[in-house]
C-alpha positions in Angstrom: 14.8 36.5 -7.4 11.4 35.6 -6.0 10.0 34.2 -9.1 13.4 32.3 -9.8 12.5 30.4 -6.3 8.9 29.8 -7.4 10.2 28.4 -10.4 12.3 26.4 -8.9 10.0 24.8 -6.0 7.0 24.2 -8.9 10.1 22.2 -11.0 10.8 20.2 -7.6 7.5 19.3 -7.2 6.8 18.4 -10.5 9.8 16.4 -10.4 8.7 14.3 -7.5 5.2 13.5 -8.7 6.5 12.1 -12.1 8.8 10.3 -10.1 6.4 9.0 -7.1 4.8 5.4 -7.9 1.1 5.1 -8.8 -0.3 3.2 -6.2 -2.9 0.9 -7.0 -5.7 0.2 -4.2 -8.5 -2.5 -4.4 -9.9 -5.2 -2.7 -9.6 -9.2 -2.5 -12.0 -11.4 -1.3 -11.1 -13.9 1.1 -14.0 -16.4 3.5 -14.9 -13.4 5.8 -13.9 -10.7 4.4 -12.7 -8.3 2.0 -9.0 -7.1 2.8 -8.0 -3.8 1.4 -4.5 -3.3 -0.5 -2.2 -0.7 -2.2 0.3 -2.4 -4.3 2.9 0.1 -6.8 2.9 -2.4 -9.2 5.7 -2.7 -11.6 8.1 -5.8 -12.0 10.3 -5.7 -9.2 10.9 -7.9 -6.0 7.6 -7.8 -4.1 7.9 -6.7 -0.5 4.9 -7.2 2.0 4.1 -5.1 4.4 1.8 -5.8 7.4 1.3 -3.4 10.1 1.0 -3.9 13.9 -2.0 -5.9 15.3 -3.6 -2.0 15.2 -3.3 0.1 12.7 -3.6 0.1 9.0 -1.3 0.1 5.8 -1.3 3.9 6.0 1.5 3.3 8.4 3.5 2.5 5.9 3.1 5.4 3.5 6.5 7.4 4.2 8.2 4.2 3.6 6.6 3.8 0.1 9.4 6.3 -2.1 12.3 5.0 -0.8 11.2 0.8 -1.5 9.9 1.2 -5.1 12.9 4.1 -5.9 14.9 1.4 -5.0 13.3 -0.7 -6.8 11.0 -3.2 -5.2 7.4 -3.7 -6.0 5.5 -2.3 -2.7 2.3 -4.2 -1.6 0.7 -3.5 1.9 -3.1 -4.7 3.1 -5.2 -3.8 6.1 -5.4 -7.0 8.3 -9.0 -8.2 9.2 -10.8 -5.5 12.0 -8.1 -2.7 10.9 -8.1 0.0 8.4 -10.6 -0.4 5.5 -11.0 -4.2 5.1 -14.1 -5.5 6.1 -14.9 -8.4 7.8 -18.2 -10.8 8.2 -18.6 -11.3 11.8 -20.5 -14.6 10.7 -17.6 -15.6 8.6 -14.5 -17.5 9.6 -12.2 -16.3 12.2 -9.5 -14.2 11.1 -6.7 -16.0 9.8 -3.8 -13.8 8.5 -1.4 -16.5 7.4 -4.6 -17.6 4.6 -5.4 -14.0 4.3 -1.9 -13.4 2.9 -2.1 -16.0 0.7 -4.7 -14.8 -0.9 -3.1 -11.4 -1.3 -0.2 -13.1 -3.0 -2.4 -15.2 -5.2 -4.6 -12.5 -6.3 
């Protein structure tokens, strides 16, 4: 009985991690800074997602399964002075509307 239970927890496992996304995380460079992002990838409908004016895009990570199971191409990015982008202090002020845009360009 035991090792029918082991069996089956190892098959649910290996279940989920053939079915969870592999995320992709990199950099972009923007005037000021370099903003860190995680993107799934794939060709569904891109969804954005920006956290709080604290925090980072780690905030996001139980939401992740549920958007790209669904379908949907997850991206998130650390806004300038959060998470693991880095910003220039001698560079431009942060400006998240151009940062974005870059996101999406790149």
């Amino acid at each position: 009985m035991k090792s029918a239970l082991a069996f089956a927890v190892i098959a649910a496992s290996c279940a989920f991690a053939q079915s969870a996304p592999k995320m992709q995380e990199g950099f972009v460079e923007v005037p000021g800074a370099k903003i860190f992002y995680k993107d799934s990838g794939g060709r569904g409908v891109p969804v954005i997602f920006l956290h709080a004016f604290t925090g980072s895009a780690e905030v996001w990570e139980k939401q992740i399964p549920a958007f790209t199971k669904a379908g949907y191409r997850f991206i998130a990015y650390d806004r300038r002075g959060w998470g693991r982008t880095v910003a220039d202090p001698k560079g431009p002020a942060s400006n998240t509307p151009d940062d974005l845009l870059a996101l999406i360009d790149y």
